[in-house]
C-alpha positions in Angstrom: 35.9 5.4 37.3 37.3 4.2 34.0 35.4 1.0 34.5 32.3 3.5 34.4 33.0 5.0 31.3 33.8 2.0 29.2 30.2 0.1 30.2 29.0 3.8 29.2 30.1 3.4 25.9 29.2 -0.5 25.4 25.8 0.3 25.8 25.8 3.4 24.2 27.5 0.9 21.5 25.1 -1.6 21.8 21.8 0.9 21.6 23.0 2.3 18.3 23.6 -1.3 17.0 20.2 -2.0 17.8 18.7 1.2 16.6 19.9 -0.1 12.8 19.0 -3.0 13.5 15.7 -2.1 13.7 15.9 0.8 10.6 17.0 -2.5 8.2 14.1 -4.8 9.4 12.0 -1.5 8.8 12.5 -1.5 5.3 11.6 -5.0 4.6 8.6 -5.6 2.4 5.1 -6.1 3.7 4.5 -10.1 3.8 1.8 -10.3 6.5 -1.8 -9.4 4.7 -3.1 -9.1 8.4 -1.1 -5.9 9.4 -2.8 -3.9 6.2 -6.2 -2.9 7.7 -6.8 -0.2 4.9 -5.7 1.4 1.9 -5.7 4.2 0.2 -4.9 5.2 -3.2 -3.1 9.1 -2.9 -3.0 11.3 -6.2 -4.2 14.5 -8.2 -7.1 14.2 -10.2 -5.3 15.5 -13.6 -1.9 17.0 -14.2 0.5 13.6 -13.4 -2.5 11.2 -14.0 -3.7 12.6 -17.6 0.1 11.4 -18.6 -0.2 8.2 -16.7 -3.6 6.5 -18.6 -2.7 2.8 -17.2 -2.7 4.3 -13.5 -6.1 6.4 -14.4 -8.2 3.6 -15.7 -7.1 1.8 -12.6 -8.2 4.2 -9.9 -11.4 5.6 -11.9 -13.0 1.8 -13.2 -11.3 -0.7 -10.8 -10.1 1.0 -7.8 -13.9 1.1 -6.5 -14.2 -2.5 -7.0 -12.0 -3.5 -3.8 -13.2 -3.7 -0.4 -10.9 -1.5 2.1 -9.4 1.1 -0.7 -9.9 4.3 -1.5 -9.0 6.8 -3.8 -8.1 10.0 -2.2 -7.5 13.2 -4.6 -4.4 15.4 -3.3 -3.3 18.1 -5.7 -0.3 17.5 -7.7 1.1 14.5 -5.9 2.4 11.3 -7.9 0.1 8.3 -7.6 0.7 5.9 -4.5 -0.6 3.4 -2.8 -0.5 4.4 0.9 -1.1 1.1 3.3 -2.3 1.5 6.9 -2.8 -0.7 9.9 -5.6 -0.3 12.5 -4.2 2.5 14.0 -4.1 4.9 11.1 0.0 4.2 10.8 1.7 4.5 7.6 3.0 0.9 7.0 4.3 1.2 3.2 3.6 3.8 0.2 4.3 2.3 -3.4 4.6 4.3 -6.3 2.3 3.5 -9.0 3.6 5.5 -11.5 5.7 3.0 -13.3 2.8 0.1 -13.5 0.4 -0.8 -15.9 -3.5 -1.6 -14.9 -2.9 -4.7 -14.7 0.0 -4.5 -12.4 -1.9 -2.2 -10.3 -4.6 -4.7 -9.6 -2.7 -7.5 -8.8 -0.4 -5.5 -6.2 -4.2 -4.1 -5.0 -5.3 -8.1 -4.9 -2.3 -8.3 -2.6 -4.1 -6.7 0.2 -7.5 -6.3 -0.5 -10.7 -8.7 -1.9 -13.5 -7.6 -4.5 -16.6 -6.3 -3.2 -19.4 -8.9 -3.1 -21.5 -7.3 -4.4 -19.1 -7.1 -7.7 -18.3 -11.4 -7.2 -22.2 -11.9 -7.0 -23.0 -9.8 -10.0 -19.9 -11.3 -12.2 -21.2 -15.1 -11.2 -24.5 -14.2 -12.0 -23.7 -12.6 -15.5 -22.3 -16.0 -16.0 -25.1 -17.7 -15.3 -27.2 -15.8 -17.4 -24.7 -15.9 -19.9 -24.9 -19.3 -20.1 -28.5 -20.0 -20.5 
């Protein structure tokens, strides 16, 4: 009987161990582009926003540039960028609050590509620029 209850507690032991296992590998940063299979950026239209103007340029003028992200209005949250896989599940929500334009676009670049169409217009406007 005792012999019972000590392999009882070893795996009860063991399950926990690899129950926090799992929570620390959880909290690792995103390093496979292939998981992300959308995007979307989640935050009010004003209140936080008006104070944030980096964060607001980003999601009015570049935001819609990117293929696979989207700007979705929520009242009175913070700004984040919300990451899904294919299945609609949560994989990572940054906090854009703190970032600048810039730094918004290249964490965006990260994940997602420019629309073509905004690639073929910016090559052509070379081109014509040039002649």
């Amino acid at each position: 009987m005792a012999r019972y209850v000590c392999i009882c507690i070893l795996i009860g032991l063991f399950t926990v161990f690899l129950n926090s296992l799992a929570e620390e590998n959880s909290d690792v940063p995103l390093s496979n582009e292939e998981l992300v299979a959308r995007g979307e950026v989640q935050s009010c239209r004003g209140c936080s926003l008006n104070r944030l103007p980096d964060v607001k340029s980003f999601i009015y003028s570049d935001l819609p540039k990117y293929r696979g992200v989207e700007f979705h209005p929520i009242h009175g949250a913070v700004p984040h960028l919300v990451l899904f896989d294919e299945s609609d599940k949560e994989l990572d929500r940054i906090n854009l609050s703190s970032l600048s334009r810039d730094e918004c676009n290249e964490l965006v670049r990260k994940w997602f590509s420019l629309k073509e169409e905004e690639t073929e217009t910016t090559a052509s406007g070379k081109v014509h620029g040039e002649l």
